[in-house]
PQR file of N, CA, C, O and H, with PARSE charges and radii, in Angstrom:
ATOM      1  N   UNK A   1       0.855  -1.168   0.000 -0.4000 1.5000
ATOM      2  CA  UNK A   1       0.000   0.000   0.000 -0.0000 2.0000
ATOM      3  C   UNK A   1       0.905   1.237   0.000  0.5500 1.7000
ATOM      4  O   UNK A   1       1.770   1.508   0.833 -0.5500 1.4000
ATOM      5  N   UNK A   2       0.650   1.739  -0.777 -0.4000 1.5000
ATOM      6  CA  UNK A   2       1.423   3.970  -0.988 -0.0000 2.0000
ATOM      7  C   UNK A   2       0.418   4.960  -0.477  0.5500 1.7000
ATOM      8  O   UNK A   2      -0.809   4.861  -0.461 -0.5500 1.4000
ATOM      9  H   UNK A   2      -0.053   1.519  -1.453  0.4000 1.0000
ATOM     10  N   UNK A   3       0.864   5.521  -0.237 -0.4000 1.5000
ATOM     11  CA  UNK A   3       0.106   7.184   0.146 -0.0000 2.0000
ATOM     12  C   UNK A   3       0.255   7.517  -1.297  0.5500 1.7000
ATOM     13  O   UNK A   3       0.955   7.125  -2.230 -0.5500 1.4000
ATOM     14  H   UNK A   3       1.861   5.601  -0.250  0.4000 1.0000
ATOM     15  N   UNK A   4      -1.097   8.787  -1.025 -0.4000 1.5000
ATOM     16  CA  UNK A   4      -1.122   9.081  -2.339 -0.0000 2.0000
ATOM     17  C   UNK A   4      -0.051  10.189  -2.786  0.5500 1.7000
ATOM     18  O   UNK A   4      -0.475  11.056  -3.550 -0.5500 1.4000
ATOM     19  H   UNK A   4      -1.665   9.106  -0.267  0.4000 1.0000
ATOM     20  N   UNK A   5       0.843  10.231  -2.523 -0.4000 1.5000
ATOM     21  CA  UNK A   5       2.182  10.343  -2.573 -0.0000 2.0000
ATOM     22  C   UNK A   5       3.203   9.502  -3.058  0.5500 1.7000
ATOM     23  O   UNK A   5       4.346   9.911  -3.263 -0.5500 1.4000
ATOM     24  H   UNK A   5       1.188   9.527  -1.902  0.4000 1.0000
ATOM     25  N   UNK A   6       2.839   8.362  -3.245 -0.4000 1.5000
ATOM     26  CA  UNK A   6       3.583   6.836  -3.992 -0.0000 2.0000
ATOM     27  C   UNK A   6       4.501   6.340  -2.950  0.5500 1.7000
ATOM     28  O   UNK A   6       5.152   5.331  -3.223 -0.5500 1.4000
ATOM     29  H   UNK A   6       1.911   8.031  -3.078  0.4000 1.0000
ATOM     30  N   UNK A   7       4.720   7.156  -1.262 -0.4000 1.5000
ATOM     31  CA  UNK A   7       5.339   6.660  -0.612 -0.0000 2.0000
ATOM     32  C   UNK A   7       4.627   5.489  -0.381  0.5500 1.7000
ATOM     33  O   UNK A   7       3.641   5.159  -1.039 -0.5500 1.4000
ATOM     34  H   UNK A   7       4.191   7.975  -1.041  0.4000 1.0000
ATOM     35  N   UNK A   8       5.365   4.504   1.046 -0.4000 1.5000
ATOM     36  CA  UNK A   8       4.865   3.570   1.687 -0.0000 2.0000
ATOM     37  C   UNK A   8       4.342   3.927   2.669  0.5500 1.7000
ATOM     38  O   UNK A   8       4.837   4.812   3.366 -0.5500 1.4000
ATOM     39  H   UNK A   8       6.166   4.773   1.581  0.4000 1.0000
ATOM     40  N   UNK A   9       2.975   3.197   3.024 -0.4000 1.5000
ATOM     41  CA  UNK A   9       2.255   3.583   4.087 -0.0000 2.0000
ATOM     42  C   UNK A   9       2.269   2.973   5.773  0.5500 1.7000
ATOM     43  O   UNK A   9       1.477   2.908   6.714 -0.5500 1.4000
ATOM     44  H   UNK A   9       2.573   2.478   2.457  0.4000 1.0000
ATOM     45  N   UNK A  10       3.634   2.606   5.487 -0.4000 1.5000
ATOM     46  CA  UNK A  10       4.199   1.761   6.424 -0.0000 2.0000
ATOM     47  C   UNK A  10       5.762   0.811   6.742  0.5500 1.7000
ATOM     48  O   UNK A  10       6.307   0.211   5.816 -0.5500 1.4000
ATOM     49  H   UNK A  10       4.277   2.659   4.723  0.4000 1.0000
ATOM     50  N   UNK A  11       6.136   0.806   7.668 -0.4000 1.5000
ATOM     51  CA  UNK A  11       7.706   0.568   7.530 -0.0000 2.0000
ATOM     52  C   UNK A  11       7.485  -1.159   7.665  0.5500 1.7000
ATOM     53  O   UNK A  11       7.391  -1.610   8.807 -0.5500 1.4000
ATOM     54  H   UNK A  11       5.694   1.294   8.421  0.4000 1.0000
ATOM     55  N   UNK A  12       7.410  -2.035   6.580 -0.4000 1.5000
ATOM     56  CA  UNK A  12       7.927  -3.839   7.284 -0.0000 2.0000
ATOM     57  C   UNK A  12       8.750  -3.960   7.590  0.5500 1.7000
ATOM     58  O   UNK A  12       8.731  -5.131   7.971 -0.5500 1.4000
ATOM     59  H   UNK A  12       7.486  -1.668   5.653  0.4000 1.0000
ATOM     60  N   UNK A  13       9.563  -3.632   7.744 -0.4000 1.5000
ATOM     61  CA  UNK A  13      10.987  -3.983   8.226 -0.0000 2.0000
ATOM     62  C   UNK A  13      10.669  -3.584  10.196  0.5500 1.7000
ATOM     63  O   UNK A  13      11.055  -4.321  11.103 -0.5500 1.4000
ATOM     64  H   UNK A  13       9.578  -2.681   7.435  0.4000 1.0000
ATOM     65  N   UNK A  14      10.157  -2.706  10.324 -0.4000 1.5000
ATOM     66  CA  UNK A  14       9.272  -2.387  11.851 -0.0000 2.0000
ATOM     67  C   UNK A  14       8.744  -2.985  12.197  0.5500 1.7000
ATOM     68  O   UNK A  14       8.820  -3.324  13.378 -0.5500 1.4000
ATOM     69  H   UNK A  14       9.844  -2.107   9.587  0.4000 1.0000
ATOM     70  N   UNK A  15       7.808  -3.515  11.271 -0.4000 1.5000
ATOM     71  CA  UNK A  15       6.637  -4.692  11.788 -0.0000 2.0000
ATOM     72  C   UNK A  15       6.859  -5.728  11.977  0.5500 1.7000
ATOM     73  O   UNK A  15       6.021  -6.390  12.588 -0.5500 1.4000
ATOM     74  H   UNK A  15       7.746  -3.240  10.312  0.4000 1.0000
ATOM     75  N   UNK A  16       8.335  -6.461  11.449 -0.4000 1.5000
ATOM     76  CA  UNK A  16       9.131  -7.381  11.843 -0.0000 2.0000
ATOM     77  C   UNK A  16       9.864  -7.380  13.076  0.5500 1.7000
ATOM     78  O   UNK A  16      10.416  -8.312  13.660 -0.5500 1.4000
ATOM     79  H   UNK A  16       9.016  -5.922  10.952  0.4000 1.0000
ATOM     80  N   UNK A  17       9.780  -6.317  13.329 -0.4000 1.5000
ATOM     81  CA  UNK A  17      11.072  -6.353  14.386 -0.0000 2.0000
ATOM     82  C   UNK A  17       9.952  -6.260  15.633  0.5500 1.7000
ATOM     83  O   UNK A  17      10.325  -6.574  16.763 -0.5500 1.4000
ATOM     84  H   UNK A  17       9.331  -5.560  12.855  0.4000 1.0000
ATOM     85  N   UNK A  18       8.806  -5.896  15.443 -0.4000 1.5000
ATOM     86  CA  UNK A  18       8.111  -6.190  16.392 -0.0000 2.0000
ATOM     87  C   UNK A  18       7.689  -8.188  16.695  0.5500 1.7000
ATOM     88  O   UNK A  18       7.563  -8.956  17.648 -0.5500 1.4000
ATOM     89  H   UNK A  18       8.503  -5.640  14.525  0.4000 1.0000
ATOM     90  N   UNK A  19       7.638  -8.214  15.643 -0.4000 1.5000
ATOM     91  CA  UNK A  19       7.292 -10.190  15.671 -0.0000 2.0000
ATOM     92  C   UNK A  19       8.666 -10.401  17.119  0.5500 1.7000
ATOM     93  O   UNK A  19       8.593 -10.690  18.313 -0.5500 1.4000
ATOM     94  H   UNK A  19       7.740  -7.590  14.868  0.4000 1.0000
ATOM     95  N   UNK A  20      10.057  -9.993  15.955 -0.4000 1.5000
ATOM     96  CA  UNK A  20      10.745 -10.909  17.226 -0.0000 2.0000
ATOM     97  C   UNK A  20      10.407 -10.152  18.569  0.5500 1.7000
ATOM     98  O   UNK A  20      10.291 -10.835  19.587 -0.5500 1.4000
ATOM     99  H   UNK A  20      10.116  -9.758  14.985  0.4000 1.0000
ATOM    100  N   UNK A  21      10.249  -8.846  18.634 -0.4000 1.5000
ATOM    101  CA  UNK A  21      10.480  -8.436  19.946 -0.0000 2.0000
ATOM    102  C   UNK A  21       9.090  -9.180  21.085  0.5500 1.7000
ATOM    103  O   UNK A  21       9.144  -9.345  22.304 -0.5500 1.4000
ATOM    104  H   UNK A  21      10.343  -8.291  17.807  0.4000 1.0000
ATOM    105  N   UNK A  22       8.057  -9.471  20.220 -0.4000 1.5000
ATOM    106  CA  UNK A  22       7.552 -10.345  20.881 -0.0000 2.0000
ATOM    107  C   UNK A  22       7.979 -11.301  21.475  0.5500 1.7000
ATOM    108  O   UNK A  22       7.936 -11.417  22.700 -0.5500 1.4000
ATOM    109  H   UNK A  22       8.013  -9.338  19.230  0.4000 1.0000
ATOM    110  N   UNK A  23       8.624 -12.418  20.411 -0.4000 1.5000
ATOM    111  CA  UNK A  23       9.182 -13.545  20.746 -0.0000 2.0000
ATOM    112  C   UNK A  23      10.039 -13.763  21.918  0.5500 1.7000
ATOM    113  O   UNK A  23      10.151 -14.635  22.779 -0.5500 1.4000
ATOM    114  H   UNK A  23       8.660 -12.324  19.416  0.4000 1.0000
ATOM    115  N   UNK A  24      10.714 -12.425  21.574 -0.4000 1.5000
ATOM    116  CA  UNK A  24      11.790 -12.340  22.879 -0.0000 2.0000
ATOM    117  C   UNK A  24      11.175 -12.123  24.300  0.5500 1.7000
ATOM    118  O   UNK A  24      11.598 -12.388  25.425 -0.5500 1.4000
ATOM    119  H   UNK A  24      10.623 -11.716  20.875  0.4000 1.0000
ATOM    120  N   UNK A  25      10.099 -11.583  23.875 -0.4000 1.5000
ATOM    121  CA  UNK A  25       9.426 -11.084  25.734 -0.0000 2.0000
ATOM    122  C   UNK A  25       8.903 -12.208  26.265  0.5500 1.7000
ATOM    123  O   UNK A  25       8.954 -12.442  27.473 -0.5500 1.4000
ATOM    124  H   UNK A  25       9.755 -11.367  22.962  0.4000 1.0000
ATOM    125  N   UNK A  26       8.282 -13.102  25.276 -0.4000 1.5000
ATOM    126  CA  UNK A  26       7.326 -14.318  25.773 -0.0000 2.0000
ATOM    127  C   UNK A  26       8.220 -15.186  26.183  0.5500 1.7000
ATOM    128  O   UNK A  26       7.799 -16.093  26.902 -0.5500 1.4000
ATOM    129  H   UNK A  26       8.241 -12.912  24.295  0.4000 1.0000
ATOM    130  N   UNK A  27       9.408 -15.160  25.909 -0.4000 1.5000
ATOM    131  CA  UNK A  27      10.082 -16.384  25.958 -0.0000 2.0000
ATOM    132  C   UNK A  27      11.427 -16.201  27.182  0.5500 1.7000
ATOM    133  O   UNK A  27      12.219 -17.082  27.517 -0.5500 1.4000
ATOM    134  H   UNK A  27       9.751 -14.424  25.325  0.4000 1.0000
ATOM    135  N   UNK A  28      11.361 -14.681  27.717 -0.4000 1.5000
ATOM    136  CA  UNK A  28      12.391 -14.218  28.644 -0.0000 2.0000
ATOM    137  C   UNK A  28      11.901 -14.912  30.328  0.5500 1.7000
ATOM    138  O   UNK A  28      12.521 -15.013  31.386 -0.5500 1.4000
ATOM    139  H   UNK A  28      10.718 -13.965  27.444  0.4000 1.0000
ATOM    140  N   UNK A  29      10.607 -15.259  29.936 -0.4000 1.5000
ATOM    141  CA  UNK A  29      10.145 -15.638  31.612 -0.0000 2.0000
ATOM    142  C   UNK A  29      10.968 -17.203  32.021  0.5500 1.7000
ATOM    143  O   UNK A  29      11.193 -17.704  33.123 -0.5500 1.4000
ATOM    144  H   UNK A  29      10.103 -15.176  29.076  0.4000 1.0000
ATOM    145  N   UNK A  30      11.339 -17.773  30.372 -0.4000 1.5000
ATOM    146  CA  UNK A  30      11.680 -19.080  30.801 -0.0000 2.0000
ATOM    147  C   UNK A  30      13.197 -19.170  31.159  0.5500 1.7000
ATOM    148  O   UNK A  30      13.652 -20.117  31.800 -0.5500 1.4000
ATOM    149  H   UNK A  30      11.156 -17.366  29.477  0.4000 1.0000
ATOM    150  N   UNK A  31      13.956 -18.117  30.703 -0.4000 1.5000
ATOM    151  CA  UNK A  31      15.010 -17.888  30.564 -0.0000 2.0000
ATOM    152  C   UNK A  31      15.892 -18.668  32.400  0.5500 1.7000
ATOM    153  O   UNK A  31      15.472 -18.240  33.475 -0.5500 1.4000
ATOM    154  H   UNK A  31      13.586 -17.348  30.183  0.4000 1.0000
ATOM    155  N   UNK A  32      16.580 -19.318  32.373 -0.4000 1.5000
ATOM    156  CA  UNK A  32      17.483 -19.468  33.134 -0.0000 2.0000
ATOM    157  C   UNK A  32      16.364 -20.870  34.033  0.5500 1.7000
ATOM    158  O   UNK A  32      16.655 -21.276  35.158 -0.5500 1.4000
ATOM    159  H   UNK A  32      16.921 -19.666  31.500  0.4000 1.0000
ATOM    160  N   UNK A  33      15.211 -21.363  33.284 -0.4000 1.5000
ATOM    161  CA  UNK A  33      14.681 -22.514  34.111 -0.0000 2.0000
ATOM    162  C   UNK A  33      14.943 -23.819  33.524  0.5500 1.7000
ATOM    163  O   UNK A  33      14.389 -24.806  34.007 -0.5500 1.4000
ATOM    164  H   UNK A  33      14.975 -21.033  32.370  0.4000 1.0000
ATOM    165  N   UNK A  34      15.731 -23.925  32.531 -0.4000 1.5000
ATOM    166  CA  UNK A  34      16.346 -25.677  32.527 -0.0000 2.0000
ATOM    167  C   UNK A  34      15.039 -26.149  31.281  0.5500 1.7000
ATOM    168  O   UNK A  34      15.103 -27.333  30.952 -0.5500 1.4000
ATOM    169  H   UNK A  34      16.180 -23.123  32.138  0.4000 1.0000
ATOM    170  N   UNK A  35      13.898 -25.305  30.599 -0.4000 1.5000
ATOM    171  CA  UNK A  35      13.018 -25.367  29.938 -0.0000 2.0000
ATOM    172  C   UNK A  35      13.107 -25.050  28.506  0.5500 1.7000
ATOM    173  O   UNK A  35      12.198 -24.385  28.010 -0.5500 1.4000
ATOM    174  H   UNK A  35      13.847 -24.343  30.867  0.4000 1.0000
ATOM    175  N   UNK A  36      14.144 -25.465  27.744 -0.4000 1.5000
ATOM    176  CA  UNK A  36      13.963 -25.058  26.225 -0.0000 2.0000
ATOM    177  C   UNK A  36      12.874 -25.153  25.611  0.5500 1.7000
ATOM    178  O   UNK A  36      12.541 -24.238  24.857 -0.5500 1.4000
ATOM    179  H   UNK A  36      14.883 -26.005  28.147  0.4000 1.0000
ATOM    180  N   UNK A  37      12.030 -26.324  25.793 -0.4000 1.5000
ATOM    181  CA  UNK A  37      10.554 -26.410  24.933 -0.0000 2.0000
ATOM    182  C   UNK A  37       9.867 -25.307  25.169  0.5500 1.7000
ATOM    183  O   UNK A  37       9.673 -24.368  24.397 -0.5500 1.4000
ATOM    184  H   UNK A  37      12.301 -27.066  26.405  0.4000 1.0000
ATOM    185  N   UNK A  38       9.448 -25.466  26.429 -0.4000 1.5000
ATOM    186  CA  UNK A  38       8.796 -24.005  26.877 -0.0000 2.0000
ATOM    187  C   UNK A  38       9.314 -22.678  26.608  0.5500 1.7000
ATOM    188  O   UNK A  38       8.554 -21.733  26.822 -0.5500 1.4000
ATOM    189  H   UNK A  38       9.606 -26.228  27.056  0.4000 1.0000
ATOM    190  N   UNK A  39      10.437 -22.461  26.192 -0.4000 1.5000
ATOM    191  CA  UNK A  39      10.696 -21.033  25.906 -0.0000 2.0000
ATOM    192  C   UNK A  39      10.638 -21.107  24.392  0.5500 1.7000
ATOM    193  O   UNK A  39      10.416 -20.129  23.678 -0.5500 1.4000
ATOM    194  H   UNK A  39      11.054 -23.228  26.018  0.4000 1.0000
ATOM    195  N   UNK A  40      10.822 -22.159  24.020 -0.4000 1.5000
ATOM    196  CA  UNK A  40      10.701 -22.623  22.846 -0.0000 2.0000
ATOM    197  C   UNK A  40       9.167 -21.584  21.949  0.5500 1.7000
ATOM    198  O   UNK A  40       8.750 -20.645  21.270 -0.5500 1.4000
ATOM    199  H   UNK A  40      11.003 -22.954  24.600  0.4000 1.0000
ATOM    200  N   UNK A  41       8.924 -23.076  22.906 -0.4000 1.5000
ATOM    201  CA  UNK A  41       6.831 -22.645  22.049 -0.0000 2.0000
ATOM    202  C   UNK A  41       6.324 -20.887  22.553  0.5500 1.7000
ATOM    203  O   UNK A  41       5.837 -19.969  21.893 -0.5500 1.4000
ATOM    204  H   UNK A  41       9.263 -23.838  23.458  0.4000 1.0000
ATOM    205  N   UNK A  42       6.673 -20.990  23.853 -0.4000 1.5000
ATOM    206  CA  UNK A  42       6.148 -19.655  24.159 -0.0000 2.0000
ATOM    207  C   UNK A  42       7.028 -18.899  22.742  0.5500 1.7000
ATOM    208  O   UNK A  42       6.151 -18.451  22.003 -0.5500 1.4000
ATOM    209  H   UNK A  42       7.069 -21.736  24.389  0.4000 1.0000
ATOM    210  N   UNK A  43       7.850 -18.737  22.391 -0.4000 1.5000
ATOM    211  CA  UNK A  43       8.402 -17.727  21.222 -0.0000 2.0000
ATOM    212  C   UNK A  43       7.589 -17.806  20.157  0.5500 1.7000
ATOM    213  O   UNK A  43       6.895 -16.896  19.702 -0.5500 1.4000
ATOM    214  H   UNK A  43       8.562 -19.101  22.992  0.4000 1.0000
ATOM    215  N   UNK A  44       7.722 -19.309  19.626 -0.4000 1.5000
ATOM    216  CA  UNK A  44       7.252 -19.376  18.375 -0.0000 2.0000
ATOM    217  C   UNK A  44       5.420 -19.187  18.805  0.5500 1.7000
ATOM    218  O   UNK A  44       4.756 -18.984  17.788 -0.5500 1.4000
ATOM    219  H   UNK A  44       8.285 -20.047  19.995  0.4000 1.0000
ATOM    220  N   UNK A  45       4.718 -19.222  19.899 -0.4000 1.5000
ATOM    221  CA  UNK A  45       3.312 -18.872  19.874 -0.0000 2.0000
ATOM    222  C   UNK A  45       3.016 -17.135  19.559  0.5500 1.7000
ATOM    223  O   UNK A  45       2.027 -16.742  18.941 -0.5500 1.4000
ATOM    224  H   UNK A  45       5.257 -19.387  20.725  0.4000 1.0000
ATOM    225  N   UNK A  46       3.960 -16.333  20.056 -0.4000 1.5000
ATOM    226  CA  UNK A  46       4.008 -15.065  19.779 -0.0000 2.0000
ATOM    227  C   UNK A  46       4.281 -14.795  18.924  0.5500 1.7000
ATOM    228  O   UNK A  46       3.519 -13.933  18.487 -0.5500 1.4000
ATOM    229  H   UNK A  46       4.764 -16.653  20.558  0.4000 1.0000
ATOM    230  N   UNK A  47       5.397 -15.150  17.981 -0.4000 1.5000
ATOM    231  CA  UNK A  47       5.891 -15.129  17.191 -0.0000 2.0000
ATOM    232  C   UNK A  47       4.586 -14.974  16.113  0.5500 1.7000
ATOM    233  O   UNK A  47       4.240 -13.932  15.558 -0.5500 1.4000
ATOM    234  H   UNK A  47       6.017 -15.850  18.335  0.4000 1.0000
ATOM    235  N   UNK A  48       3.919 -16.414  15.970 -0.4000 1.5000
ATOM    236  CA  UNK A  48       2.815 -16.744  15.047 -0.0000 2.0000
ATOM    237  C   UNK A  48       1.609 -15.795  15.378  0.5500 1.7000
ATOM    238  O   UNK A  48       0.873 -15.418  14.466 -0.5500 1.4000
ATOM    239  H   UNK A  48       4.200 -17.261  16.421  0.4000 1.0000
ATOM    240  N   UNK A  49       1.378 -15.357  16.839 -0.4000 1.5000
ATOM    241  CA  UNK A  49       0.840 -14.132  16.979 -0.0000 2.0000
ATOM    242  C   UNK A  49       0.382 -13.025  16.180  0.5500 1.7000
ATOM    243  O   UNK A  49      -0.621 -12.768  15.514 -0.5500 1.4000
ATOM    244  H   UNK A  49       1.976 -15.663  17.580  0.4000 1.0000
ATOM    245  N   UNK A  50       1.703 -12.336  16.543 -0.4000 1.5000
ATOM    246  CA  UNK A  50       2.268 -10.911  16.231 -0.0000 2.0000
ATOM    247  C   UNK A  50       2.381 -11.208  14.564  0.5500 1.7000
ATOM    248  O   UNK A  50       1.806 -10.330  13.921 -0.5500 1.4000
ATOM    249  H   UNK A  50       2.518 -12.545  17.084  0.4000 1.0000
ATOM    250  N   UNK A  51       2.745 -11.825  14.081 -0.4000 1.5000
ATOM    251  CA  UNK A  51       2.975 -12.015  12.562 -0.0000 2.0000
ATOM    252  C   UNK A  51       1.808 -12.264  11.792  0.5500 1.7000
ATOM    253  O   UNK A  51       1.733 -11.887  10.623 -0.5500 1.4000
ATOM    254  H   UNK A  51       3.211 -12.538  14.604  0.4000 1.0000
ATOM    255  N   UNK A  52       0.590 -13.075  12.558 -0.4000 1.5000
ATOM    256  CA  UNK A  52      -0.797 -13.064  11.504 -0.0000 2.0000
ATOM    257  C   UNK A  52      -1.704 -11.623  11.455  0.5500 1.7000
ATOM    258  O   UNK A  52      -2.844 -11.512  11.004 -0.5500 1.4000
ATOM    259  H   UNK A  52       0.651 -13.381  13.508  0.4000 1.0000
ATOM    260  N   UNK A  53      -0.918 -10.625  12.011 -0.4000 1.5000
ATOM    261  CA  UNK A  53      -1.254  -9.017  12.015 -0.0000 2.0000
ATOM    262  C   UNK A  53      -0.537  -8.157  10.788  0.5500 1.7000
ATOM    263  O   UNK A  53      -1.007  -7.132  10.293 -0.5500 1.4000
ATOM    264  H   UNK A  53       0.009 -10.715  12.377  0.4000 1.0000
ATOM    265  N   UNK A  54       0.496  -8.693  10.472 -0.4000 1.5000
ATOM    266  CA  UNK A  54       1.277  -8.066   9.173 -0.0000 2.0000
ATOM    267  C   UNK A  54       0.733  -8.340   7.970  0.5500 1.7000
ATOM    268  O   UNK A  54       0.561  -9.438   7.441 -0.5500 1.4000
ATOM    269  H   UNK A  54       0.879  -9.525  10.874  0.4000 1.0000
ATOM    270  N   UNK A  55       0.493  -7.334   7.608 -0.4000 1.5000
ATOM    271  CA  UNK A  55      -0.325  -7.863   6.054 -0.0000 2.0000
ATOM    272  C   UNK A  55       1.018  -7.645   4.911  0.5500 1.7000
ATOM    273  O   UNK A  55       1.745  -6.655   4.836 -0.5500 1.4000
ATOM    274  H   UNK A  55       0.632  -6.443   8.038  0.4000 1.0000
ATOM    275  N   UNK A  56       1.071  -8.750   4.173 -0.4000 1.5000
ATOM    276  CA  UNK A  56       1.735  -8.833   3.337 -0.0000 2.0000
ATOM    277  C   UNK A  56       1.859 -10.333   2.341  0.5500 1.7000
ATOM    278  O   UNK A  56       1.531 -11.377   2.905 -0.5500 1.4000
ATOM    279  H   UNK A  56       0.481  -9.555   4.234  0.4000 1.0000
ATOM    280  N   UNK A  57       2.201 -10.385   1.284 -0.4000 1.5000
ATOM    281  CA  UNK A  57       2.034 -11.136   0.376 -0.0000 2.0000
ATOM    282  C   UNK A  57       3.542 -11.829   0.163  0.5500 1.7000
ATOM    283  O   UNK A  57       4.472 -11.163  -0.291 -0.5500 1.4000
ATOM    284  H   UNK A  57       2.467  -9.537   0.826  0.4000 1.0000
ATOM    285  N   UNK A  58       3.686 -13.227   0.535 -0.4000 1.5000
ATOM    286  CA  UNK A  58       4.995 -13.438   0.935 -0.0000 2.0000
ATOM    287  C   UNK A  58       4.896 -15.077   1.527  0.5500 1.7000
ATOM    288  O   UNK A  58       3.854 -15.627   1.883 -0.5500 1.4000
ATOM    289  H   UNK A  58       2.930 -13.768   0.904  0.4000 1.0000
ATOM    290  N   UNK A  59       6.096 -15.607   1.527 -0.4000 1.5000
ATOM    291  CA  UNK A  59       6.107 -16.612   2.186 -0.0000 2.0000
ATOM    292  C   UNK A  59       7.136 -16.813   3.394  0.5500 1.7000
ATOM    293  O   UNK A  59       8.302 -16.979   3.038 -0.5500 1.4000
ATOM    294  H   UNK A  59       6.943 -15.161   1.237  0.4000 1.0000
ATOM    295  N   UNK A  60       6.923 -16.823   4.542 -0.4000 1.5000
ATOM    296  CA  UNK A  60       7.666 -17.002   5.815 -0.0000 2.0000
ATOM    297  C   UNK A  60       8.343 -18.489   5.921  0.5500 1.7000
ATOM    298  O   UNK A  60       7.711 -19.531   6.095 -0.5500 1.4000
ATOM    299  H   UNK A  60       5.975 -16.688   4.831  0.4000 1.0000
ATOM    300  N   UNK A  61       9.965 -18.352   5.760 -0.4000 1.5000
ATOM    301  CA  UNK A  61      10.536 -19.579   5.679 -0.0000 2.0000
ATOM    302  C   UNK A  61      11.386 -19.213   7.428  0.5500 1.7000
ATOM    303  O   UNK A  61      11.722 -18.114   7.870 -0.5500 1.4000
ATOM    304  H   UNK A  61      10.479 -17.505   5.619  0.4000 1.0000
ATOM    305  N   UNK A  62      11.513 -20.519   8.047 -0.4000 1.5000
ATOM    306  CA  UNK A  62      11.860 -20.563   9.966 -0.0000 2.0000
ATOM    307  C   UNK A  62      11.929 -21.733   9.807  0.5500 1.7000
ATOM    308  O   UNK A  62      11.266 -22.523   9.136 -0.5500 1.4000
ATOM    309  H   UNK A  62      11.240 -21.412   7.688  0.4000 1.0000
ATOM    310  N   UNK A  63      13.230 -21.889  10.811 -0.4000 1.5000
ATOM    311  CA  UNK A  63      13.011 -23.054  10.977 -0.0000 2.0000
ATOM    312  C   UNK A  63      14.722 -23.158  11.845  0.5500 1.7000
ATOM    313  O   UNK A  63      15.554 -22.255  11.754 -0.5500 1.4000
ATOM    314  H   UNK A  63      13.770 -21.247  11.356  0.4000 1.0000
ATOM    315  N   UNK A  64      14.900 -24.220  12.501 -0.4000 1.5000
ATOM    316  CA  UNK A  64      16.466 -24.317  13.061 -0.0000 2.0000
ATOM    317  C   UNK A  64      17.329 -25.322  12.312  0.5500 1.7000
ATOM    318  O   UNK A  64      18.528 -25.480  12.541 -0.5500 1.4000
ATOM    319  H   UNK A  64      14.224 -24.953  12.575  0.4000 1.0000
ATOM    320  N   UNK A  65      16.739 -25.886  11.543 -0.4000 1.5000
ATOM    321  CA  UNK A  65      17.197 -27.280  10.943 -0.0000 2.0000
ATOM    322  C   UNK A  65      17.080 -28.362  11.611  0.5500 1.7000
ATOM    323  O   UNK A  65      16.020 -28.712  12.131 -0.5500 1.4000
ATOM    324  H   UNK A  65      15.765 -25.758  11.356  0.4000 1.0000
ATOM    325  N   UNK A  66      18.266 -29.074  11.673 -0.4000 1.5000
ATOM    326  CA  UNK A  66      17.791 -30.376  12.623 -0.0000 2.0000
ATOM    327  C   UNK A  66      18.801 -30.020  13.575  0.5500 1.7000
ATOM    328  O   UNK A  66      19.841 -30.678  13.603 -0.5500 1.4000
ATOM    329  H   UNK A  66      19.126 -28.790  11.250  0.4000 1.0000
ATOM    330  N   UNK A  67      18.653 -29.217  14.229 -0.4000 1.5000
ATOM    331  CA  UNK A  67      19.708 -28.617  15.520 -0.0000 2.0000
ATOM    332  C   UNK A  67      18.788 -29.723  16.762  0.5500 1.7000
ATOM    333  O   UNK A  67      19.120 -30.697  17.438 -0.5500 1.4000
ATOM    334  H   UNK A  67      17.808 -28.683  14.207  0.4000 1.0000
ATOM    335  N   UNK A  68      17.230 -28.758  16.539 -0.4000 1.5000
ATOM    336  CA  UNK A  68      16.867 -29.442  17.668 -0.0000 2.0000
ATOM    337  C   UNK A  68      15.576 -29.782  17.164  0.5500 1.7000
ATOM    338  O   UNK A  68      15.468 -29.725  15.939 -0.5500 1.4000
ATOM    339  H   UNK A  68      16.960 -27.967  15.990  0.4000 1.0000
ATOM    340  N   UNK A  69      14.300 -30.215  17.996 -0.4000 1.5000
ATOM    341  CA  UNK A  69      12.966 -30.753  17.959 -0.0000 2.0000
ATOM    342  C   UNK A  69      12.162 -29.050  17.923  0.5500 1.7000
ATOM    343  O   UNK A  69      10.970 -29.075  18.229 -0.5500 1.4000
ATOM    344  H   UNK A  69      14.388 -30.262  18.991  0.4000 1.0000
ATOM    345  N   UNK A  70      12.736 -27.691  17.586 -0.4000 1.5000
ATOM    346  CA  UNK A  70      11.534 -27.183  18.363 -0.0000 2.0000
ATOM    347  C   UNK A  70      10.052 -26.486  17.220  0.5500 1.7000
ATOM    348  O   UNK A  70       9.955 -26.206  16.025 -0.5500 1.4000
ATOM    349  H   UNK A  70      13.705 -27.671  17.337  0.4000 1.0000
ATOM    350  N   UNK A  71       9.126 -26.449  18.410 -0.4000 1.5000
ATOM    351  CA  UNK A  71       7.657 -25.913  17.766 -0.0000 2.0000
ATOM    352  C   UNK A  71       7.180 -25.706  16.759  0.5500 1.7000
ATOM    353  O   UNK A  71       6.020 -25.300  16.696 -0.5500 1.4000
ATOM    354  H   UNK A  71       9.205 -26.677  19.380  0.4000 1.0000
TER
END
């Protein structure tokens, strides 16, 4: 979307950085309890959150590889 100005009517690169900053808050409570899953999912639940609010036309590739099992 442009203003009718042909600018953008919005910064994504902002609206991203809000996804992680979610991720990071949801997932700081687990921080230092011996709980990777749980800080795990709590991220990626915010994560999936905050991100079905960004409108955009695109495909979201995530993932850790086969590091570990998570969410």
């Amino acid at each position: 979307m442009r203003t009718q100005a042909g600018e953008p009517d919005r910064n994504l690169a902002l609206e991203l950085v809000r996804v992680t900053e979610a991720a990071a808050i949801a997932a700081a409570p687990w921080v230092g309890r011996g709980d990777k899953l749980a800080a795990d999912g709590a991220a990626v639940a915010a994560m999936r959150n905050v991100i079905s609010t960004v409108t955009m036309n695109g495909t979201v590739v995530i993932g850790e590889g086969e590091k570990d099992e998570a969410p």
